[in-house]
Biotite code that builds the C-alpha atoms (Angstrom):
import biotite.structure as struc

atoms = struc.array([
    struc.Atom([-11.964, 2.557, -48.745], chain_id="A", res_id=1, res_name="UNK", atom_name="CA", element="C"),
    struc.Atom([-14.778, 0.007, -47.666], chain_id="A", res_id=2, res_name="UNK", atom_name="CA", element="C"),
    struc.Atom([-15.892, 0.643, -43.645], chain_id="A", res_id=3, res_name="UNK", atom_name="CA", element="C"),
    struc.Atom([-15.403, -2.841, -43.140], chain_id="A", res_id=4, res_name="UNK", atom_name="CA", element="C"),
    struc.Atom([-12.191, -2.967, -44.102], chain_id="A", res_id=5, res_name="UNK", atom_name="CA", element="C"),
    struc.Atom([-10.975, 0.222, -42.180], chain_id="A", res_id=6, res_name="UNK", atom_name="CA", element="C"),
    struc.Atom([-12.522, -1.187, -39.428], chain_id="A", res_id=7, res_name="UNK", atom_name="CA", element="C"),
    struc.Atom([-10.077, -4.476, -39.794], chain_id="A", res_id=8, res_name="UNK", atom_name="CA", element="C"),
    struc.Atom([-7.354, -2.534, -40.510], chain_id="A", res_id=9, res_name="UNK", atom_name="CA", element="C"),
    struc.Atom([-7.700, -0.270, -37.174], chain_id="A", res_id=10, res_name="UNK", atom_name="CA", element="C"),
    struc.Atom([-8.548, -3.051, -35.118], chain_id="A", res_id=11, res_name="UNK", atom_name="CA", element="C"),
    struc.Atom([-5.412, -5.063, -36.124], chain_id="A", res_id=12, res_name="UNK", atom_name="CA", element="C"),
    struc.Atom([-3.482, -1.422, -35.215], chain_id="A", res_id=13, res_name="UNK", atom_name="CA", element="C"),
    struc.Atom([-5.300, -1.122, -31.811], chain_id="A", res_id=14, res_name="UNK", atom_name="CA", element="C"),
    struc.Atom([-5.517, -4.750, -30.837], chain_id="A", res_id=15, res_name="UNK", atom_name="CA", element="C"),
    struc.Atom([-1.393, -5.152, -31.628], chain_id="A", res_id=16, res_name="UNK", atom_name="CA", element="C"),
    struc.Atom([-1.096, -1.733, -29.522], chain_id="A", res_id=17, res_name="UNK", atom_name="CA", element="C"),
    struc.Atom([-3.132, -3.103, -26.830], chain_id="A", res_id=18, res_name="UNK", atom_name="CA", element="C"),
    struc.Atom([-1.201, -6.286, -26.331], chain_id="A", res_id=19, res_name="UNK", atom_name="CA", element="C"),
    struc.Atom([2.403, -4.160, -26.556], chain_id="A", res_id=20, res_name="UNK", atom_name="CA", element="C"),
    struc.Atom([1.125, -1.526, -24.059], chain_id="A", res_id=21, res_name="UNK", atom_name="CA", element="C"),
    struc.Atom([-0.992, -4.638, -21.622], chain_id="A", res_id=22, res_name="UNK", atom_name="CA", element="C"),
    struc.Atom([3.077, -6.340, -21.433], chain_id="A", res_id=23, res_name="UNK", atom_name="CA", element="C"),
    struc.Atom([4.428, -3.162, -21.050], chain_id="A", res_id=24, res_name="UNK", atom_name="CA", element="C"),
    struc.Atom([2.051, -2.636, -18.380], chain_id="A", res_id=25, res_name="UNK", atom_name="CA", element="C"),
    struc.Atom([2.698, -6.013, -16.581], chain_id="A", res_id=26, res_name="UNK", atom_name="CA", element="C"),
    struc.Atom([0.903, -8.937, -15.210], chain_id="A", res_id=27, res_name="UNK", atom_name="CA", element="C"),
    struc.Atom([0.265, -6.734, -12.189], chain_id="A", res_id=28, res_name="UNK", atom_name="CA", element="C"),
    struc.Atom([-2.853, -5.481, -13.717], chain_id="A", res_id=29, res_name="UNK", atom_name="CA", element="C"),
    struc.Atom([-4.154, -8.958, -13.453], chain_id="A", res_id=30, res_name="UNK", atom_name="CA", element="C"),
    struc.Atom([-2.400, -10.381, -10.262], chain_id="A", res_id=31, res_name="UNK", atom_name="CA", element="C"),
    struc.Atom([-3.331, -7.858, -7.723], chain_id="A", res_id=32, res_name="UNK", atom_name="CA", element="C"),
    struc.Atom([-5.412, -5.285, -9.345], chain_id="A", res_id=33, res_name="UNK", atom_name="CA", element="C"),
    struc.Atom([-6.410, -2.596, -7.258], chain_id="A", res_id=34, res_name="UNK", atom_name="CA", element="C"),
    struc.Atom([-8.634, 0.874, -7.956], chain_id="A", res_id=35, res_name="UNK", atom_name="CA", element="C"),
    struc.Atom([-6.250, 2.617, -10.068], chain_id="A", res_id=36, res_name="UNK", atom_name="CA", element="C"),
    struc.Atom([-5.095, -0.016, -12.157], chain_id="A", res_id=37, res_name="UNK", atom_name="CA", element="C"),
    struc.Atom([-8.672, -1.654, -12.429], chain_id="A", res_id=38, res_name="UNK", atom_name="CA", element="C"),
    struc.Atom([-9.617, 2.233, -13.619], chain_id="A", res_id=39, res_name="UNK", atom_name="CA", element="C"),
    struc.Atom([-6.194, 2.239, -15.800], chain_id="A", res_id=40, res_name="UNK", atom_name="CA", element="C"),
    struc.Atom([-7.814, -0.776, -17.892], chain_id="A", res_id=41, res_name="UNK", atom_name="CA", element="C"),
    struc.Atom([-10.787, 0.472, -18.890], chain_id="A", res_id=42, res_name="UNK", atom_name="CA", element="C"),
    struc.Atom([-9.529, 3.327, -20.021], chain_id="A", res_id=43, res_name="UNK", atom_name="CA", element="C"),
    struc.Atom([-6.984, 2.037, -22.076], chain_id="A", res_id=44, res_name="UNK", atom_name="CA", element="C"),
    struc.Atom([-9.227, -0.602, -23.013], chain_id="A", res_id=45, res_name="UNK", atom_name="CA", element="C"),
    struc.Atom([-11.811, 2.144, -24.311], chain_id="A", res_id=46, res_name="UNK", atom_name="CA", element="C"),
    struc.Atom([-8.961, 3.946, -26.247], chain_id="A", res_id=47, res_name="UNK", atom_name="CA", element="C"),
    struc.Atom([-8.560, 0.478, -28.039], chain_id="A", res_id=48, res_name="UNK", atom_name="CA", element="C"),
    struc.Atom([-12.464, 0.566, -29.034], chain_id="A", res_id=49, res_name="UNK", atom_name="CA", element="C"),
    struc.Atom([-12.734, 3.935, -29.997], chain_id="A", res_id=50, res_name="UNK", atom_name="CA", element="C"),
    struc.Atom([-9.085, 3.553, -32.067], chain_id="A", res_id=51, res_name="UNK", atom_name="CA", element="C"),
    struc.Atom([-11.084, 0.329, -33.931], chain_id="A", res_id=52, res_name="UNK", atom_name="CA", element="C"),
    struc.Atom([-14.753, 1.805, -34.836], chain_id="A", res_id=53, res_name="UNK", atom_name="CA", element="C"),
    struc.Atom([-14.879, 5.457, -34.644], chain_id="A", res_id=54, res_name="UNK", atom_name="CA", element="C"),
    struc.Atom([-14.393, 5.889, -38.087], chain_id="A", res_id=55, res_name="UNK", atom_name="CA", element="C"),
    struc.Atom([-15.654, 9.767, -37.781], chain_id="A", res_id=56, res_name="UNK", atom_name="CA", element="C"),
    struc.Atom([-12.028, 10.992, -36.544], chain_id="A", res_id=57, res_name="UNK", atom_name="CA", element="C"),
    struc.Atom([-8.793, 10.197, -37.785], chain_id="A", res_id=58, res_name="UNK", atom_name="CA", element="C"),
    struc.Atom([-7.159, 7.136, -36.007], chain_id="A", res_id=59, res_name="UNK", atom_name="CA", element="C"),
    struc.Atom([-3.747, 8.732, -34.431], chain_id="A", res_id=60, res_name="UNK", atom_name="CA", element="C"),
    struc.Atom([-5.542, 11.392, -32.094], chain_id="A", res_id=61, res_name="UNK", atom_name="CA", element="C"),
    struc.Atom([-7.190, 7.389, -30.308], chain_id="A", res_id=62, res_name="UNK", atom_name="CA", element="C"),
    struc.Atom([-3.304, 6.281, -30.396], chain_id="A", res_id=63, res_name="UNK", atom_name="CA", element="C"),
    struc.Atom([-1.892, 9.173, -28.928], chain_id="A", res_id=64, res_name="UNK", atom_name="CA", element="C"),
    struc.Atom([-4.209, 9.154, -26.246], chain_id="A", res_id=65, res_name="UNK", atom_name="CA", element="C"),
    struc.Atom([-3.845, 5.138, -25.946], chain_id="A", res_id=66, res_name="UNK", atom_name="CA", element="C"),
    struc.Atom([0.037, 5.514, -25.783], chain_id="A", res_id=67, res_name="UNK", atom_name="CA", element="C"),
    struc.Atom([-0.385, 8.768, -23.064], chain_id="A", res_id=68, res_name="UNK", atom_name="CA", element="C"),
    struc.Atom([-2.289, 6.809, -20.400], chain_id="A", res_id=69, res_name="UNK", atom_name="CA", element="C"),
    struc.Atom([0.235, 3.712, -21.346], chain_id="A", res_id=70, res_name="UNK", atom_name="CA", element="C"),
    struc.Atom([2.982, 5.414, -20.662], chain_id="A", res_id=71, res_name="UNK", atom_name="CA", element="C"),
    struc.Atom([1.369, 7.397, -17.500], chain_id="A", res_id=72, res_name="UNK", atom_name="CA", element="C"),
    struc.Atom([0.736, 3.963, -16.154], chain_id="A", res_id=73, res_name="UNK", atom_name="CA", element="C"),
    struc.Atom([3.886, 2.853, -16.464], chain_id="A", res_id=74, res_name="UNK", atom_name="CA", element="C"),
    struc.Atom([5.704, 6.257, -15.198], chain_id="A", res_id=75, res_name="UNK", atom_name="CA", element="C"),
    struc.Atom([3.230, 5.333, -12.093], chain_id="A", res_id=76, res_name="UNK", atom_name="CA", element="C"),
    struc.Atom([4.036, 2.142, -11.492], chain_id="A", res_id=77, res_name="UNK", atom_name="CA", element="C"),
    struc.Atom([7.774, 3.182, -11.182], chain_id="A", res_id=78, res_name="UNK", atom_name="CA", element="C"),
    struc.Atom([7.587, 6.589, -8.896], chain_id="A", res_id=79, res_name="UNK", atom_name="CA", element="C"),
    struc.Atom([5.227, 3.923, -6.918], chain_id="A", res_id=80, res_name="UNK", atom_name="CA", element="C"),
    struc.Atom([8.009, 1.681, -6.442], chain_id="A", res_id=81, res_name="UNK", atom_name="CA", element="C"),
    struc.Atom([10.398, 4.143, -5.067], chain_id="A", res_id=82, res_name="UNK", atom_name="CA", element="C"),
    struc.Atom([7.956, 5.916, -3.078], chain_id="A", res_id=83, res_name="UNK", atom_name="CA", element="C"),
    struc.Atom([5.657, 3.896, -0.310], chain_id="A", res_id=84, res_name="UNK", atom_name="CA", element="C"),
    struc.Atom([3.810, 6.967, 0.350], chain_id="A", res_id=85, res_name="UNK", atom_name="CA", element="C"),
    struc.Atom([3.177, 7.535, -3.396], chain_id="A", res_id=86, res_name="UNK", atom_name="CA", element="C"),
    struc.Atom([2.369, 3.677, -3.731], chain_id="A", res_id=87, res_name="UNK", atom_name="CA", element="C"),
    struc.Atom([0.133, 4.400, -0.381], chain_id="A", res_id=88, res_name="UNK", atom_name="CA", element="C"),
    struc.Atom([-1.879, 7.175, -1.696], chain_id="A", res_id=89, res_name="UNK", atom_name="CA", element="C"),
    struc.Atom([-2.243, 5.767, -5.269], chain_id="A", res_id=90, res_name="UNK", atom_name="CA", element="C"),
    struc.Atom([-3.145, 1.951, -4.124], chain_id="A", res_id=91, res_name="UNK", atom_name="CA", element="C"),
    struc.Atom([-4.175, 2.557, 0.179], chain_id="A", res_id=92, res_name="UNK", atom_name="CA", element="C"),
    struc.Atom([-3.003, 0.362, 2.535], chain_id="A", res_id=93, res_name="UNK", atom_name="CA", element="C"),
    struc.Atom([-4.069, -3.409, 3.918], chain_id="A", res_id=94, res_name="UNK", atom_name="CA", element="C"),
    struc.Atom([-5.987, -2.265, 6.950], chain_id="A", res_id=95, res_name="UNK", atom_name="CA", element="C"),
    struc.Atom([-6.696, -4.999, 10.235], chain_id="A", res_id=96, res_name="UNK", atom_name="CA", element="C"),
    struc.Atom([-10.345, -5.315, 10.718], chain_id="A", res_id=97, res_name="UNK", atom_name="CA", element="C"),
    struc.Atom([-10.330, -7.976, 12.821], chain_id="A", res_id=98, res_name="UNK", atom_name="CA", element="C"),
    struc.Atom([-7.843, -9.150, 15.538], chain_id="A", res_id=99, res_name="UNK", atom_name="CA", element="C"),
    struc.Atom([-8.258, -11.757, 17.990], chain_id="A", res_id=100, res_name="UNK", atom_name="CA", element="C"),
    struc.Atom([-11.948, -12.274, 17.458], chain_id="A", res_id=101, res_name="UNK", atom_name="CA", element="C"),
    struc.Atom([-12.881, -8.447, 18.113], chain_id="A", res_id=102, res_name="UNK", atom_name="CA", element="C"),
    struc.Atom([-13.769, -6.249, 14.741], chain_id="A", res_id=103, res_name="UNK", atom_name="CA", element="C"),
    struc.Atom([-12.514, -3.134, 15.071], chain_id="A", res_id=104, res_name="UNK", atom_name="CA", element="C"),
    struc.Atom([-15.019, -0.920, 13.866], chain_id="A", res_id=105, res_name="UNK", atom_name="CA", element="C"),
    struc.Atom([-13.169, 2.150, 12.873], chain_id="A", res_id=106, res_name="UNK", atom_name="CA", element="C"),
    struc.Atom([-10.274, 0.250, 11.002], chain_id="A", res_id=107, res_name="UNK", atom_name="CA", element="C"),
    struc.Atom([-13.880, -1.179, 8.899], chain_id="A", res_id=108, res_name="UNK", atom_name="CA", element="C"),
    struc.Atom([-15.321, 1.908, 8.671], chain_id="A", res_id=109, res_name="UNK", atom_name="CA", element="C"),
    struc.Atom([-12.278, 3.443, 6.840], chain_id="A", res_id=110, res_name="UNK", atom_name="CA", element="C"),
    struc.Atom([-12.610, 0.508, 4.786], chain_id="A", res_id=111, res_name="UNK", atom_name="CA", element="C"),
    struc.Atom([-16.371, 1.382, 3.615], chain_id="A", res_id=112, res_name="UNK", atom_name="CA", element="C"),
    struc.Atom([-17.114, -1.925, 4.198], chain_id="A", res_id=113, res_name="UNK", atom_name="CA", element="C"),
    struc.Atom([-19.768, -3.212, 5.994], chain_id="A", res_id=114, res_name="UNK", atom_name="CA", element="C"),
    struc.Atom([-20.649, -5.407, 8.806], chain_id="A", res_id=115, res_name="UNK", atom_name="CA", element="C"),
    struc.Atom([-22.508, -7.503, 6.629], chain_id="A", res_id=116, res_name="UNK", atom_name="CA", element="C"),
    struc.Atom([-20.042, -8.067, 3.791], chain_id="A", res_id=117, res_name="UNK", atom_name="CA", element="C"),
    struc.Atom([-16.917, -8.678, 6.416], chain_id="A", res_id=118, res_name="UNK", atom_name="CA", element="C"),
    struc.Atom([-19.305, -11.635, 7.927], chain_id="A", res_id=119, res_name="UNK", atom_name="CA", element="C"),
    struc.Atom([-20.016, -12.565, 4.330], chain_id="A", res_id=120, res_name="UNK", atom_name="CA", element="C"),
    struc.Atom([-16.324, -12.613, 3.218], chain_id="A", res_id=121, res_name="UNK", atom_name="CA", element="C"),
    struc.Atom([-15.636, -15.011, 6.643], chain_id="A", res_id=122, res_name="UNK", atom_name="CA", element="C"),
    struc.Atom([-18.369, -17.486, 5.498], chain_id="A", res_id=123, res_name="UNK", atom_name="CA", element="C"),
    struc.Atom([-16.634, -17.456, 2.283], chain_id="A", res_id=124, res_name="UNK", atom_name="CA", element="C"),
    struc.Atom([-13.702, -18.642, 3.842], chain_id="A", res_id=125, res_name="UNK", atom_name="CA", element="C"),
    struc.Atom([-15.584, -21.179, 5.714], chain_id="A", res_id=126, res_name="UNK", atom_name="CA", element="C"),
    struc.Atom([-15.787, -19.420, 8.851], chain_id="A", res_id=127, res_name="UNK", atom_name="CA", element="C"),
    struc.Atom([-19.054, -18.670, 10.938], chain_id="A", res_id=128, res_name="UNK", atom_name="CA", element="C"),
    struc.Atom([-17.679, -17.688, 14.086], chain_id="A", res_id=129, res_name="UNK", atom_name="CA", element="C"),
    struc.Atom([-15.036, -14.091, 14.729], chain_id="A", res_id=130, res_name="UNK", atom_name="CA", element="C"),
    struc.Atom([-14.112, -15.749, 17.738], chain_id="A", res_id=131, res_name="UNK", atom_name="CA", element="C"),
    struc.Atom([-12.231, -18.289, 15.267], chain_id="A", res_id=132, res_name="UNK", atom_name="CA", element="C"),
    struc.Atom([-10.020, -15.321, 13.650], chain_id="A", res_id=133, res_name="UNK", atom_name="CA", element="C"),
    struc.Atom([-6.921, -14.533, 14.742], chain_id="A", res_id=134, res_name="UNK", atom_name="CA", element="C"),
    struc.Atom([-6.209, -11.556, 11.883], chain_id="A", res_id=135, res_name="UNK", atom_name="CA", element="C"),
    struc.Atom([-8.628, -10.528, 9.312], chain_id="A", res_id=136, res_name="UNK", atom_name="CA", element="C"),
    struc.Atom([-7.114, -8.030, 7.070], chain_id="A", res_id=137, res_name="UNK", atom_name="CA", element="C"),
    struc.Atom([-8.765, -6.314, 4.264], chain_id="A", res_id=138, res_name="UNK", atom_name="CA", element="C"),
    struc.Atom([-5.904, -5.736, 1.443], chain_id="A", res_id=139, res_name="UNK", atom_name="CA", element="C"),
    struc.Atom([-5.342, -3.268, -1.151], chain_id="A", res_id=140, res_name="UNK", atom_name="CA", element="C"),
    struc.Atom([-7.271, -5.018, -4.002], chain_id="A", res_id=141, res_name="UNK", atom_name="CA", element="C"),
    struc.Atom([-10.274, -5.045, -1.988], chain_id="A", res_id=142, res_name="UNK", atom_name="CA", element="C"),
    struc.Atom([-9.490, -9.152, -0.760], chain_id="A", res_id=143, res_name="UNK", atom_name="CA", element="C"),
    struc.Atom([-10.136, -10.324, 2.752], chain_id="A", res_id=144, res_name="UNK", atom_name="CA", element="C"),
    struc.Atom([-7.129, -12.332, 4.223], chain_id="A", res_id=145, res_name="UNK", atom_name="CA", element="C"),
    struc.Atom([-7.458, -14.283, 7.438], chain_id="A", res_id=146, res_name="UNK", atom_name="CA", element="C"),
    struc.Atom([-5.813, -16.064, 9.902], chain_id="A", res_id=147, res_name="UNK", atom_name="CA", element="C"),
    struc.Atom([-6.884, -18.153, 12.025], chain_id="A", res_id=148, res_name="UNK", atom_name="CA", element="C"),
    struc.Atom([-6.205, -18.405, 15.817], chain_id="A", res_id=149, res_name="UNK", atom_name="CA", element="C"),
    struc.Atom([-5.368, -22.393, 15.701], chain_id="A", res_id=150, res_name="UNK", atom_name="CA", element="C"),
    struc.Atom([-3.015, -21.826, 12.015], chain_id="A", res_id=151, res_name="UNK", atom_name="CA", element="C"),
    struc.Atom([-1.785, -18.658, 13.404], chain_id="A", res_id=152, res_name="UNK", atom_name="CA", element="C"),
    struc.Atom([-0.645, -20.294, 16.668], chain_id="A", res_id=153, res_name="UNK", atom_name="CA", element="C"),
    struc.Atom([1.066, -22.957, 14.633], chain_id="A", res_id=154, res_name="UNK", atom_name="CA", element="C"),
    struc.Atom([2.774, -20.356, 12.867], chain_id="A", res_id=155, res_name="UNK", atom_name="CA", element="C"),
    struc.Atom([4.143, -18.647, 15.460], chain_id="A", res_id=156, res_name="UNK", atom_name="CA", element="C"),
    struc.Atom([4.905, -21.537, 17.770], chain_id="A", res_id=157, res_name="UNK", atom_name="CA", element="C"),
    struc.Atom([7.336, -22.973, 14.554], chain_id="A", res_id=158, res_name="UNK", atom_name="CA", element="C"),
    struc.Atom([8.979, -19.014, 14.804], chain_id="A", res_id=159, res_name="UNK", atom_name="CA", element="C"),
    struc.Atom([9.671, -20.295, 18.480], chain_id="A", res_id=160, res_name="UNK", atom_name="CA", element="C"),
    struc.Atom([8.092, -17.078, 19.174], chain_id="A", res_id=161, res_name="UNK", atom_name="CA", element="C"),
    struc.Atom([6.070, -16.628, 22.361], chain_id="A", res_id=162, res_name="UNK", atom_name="CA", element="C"),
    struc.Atom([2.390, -15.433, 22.898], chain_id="A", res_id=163, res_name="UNK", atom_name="CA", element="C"),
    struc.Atom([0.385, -14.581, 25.411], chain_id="A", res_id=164, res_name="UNK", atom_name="CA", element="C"),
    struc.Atom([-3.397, -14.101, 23.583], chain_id="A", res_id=165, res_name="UNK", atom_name="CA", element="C"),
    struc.Atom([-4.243, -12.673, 27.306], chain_id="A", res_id=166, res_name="UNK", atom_name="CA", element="C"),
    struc.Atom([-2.010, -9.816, 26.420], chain_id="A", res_id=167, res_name="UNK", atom_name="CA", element="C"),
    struc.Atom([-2.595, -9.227, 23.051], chain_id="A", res_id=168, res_name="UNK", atom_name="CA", element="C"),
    struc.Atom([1.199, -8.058, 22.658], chain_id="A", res_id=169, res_name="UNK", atom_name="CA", element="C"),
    struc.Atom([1.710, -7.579, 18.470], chain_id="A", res_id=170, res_name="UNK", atom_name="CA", element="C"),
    struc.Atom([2.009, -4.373, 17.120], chain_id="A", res_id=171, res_name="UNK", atom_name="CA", element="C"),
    struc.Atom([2.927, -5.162, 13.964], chain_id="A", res_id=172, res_name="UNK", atom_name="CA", element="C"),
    struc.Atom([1.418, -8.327, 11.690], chain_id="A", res_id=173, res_name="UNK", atom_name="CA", element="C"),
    struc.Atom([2.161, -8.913, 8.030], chain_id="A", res_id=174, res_name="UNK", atom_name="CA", element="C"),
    struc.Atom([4.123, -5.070, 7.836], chain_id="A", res_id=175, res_name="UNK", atom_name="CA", element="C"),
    struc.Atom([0.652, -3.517, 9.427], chain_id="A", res_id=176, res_name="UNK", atom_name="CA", element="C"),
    struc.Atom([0.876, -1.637, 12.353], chain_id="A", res_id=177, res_name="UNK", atom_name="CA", element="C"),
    struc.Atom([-1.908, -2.948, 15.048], chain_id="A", res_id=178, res_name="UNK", atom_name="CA", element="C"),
    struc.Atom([-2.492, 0.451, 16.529], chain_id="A", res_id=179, res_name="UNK", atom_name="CA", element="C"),
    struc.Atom([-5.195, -0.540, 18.951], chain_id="A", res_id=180, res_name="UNK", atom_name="CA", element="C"),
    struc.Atom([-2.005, -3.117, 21.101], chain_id="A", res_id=181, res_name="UNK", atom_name="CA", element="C"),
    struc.Atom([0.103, 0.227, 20.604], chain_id="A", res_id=182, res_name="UNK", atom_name="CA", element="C"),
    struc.Atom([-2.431, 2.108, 22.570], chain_id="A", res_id=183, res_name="UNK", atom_name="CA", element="C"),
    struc.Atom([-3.332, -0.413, 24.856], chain_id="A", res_id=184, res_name="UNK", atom_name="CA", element="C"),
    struc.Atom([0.389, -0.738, 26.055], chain_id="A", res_id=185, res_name="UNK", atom_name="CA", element="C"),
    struc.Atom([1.198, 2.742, 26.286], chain_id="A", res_id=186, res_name="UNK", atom_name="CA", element="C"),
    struc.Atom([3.010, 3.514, 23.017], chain_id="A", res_id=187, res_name="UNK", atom_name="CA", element="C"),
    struc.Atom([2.666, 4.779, 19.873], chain_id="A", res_id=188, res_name="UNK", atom_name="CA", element="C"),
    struc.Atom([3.374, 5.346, 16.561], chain_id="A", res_id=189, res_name="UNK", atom_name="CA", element="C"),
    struc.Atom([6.658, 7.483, 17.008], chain_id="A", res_id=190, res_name="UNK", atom_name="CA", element="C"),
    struc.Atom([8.103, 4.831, 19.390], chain_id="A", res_id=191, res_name="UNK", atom_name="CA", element="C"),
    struc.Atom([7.292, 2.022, 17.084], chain_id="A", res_id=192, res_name="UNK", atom_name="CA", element="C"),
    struc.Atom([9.280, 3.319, 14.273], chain_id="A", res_id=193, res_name="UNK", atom_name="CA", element="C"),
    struc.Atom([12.131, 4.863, 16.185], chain_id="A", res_id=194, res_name="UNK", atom_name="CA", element="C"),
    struc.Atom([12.392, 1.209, 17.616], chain_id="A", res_id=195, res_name="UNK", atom_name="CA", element="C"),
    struc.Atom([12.830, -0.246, 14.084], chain_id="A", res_id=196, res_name="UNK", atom_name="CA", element="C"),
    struc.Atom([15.332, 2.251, 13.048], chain_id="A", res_id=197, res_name="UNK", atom_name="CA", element="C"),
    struc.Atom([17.176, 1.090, 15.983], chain_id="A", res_id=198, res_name="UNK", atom_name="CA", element="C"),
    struc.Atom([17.436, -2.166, 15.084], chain_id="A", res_id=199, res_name="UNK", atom_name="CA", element="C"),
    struc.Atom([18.230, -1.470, 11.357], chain_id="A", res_id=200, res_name="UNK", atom_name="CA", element="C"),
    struc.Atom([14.934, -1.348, 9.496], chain_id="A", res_id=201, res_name="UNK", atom_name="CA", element="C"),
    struc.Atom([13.073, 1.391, 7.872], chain_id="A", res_id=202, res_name="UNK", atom_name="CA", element="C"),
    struc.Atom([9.284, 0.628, 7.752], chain_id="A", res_id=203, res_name="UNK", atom_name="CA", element="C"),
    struc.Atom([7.355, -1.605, 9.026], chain_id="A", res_id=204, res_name="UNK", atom_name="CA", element="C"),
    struc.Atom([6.582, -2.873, 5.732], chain_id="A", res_id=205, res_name="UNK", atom_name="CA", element="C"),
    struc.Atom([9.568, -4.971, 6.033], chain_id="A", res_id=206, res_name="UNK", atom_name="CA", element="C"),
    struc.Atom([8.615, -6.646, 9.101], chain_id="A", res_id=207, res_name="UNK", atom_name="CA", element="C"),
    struc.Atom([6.338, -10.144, 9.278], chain_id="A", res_id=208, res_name="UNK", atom_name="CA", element="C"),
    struc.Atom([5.950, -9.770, 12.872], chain_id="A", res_id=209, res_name="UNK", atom_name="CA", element="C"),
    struc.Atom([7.134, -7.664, 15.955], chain_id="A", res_id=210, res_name="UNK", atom_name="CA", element="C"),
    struc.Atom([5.536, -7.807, 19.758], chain_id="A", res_id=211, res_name="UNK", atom_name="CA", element="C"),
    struc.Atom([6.606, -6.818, 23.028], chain_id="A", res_id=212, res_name="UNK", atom_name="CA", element="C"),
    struc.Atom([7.735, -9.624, 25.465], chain_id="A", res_id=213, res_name="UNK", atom_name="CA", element="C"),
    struc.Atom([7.008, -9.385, 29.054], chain_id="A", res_id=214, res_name="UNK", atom_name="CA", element="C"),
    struc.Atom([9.638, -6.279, 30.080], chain_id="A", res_id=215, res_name="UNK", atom_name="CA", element="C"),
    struc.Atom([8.441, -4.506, 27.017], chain_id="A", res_id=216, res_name="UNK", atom_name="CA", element="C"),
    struc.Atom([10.984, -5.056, 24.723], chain_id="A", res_id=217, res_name="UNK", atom_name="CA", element="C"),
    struc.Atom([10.285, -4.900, 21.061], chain_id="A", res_id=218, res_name="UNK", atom_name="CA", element="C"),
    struc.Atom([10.917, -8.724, 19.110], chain_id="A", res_id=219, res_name="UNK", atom_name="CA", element="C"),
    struc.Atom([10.952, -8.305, 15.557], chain_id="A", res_id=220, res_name="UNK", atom_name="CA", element="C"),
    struc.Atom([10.698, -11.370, 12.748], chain_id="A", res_id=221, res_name="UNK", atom_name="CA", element="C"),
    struc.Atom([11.563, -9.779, 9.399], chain_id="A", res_id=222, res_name="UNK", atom_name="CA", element="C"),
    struc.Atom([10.143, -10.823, 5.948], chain_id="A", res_id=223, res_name="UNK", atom_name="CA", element="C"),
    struc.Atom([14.001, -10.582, 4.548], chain_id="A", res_id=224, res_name="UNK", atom_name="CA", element="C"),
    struc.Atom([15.052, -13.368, 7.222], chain_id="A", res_id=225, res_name="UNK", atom_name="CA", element="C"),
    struc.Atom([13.028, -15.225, 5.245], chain_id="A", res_id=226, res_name="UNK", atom_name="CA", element="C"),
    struc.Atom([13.840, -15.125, 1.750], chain_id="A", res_id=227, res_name="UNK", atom_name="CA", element="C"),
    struc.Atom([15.166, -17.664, -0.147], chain_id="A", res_id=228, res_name="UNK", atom_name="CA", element="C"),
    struc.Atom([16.740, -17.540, -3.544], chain_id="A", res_id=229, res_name="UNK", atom_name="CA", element="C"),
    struc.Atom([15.042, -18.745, -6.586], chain_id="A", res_id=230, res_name="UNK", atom_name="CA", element="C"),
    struc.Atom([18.289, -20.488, -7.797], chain_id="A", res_id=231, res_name="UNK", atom_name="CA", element="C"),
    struc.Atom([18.726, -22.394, -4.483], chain_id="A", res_id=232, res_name="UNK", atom_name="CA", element="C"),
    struc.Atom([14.972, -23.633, -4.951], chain_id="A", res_id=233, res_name="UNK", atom_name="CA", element="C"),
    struc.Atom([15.543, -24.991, -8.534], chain_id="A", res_id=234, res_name="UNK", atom_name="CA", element="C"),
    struc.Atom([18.776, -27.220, -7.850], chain_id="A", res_id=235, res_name="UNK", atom_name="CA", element="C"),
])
C-alpha cells in the first residue's frame, strides 16, 4: 500500500482516537490544567503522532499504549475525586504566599517560585505595591490569585463579618489553612480541624472563611452556604 496513504489512513484512526479519549478525558485538561495533566497530554498527544507516521511498527502496539494512559487518566481523575489526599499528592495544594502585605517566604519557597516572578505576577495584575494585597495565593495550576485589601474588605463587610487587620485573626481563606495566624494565636493544626468537626464539617476545603473573634471563638462561612442551584438561576 502507498506510504501516503497509510499515513492518511492511521492518522484518521489516531486523530478519531484522540478526540474520543480528549472527551473522555474532560475539559479539565484545558480549564485548570495542572503538572500531571499538562504531562498526561503530551503523552497521549505523542501516542497520537507516533500511531500516524511510524510506519516501521505495526499500528495497534501505538493504540494500546494510547488507550492505557487514556484510561489511566481517567482511573486518576476518579480515585482523585474520592480521595483529597490522592488529589493532593497528584495535583499539590493552593499555597498563601502573601497575606496582609507580608510574603511569607517559606510558603514561596515551597512553591519554587521566586521573589522576582511573585512581584512580576502582581504587576501583571496591576499591582506595584504588597502593601495593597490582602491574599496572594499561588494555585494548583501554577496561577497567582489575589485579593486585595480594599475588595477583600468589601467582601467581608457584605458577609457582615468582622475584622480587625490589627489582629490578623483568619485561619482559614478560600479552604487554605493560614498557618502563620494559627501560630501567632496559640493554636494549631489539630485544634483547627477538631473545631470543624465540631461544627459539622470535614476539611477545611469546604470552608470560604473561618477566624477567631475577640474571646477566641472559631466563626466559620462555608462555601455550601453559598451555593445556588443552576435551575433556580435559569428561571
Amino acid at each position: 500500500m502507498n506510504e501516503a496513504l497509510v499515513v492518511c489512513v492511521r492518522g484518521i484512526i489516531s486523530f478519531f482516537t484522540l478526540l474520543i479519549f480528549t472527551r473522555i478525558l474532560g475539559k479539565q485538561q484545558i480549564g485548570q490544567i495542572t503538572f500531571f495533566d499538562y504531562i498526561l497530554g503530551i503523552t497521549v498527544g505523542s501516542f497520537a503522532a507516533s500511531l500516524t507516521i511510524d510506519l516501521s511498527s505495526a499500528a495497534w502496539p501505538h493504540w494500546v499504549g494510547l488507550l492505557t494512559w487514556a484510561v489511566l487518566g481517567v482511573l486518576m481523575q476518579l480515585v482523585s475525586l474520592k480521595s483529597k489526599n490522592i488529589s493532593q499528592y497528584m495535583n499539590d495544594e493552593a499555597v498563601i504566599v502573601i497575606h496582609d502585605g507580608k510574603i511569607l517566604g517559606k510558603n514561596l519557597e515551597s512553591t519554587k517560585f521566586t521573589l522576582s516572578e511573585l512581584l512580576q505576577q502582581l504587576r501583571l495584575k496591576d499591582i506595584f505595591d504588597v502593601n495593597e494585597v490582602k491574599f496572594a495565593i499561588i494555585e494548583t495550576n501554577g496561577q497567582l490569585s489575589v485579593f486585595q485589601k480594599e475588595l477583600f474588605q468589601n467582601m467581608i463587610n457584605s458577609m457582615n463579618i468582622p475584622s480587625n487587620d490589627n489582629l490578623n485573626n483568619e485561619v482559614i481563606f478560600n479552604g487554605i489553612i493560614i498557618d502563620d495566624n494559627l501560630y501567632k494565636l496559640n493554636f494549631d493544626r489539630k485544634w483547627l480541624l477538631s473545631q470543624l468537626n465540631n461544627q459539622g464539617f470535614d476539611n477545611p476545603s469546604e470552608i470560604f472563611y473561618a477566624y477567631l473573634d475577640s474571646s477566641k471563638k472559631l466563626k466559620i462561612d462555608a462555601y455550601k452556604n453559598k451555593i445556588i442551584s443552576s435551575k433556580n438561576i435559569f428561571k
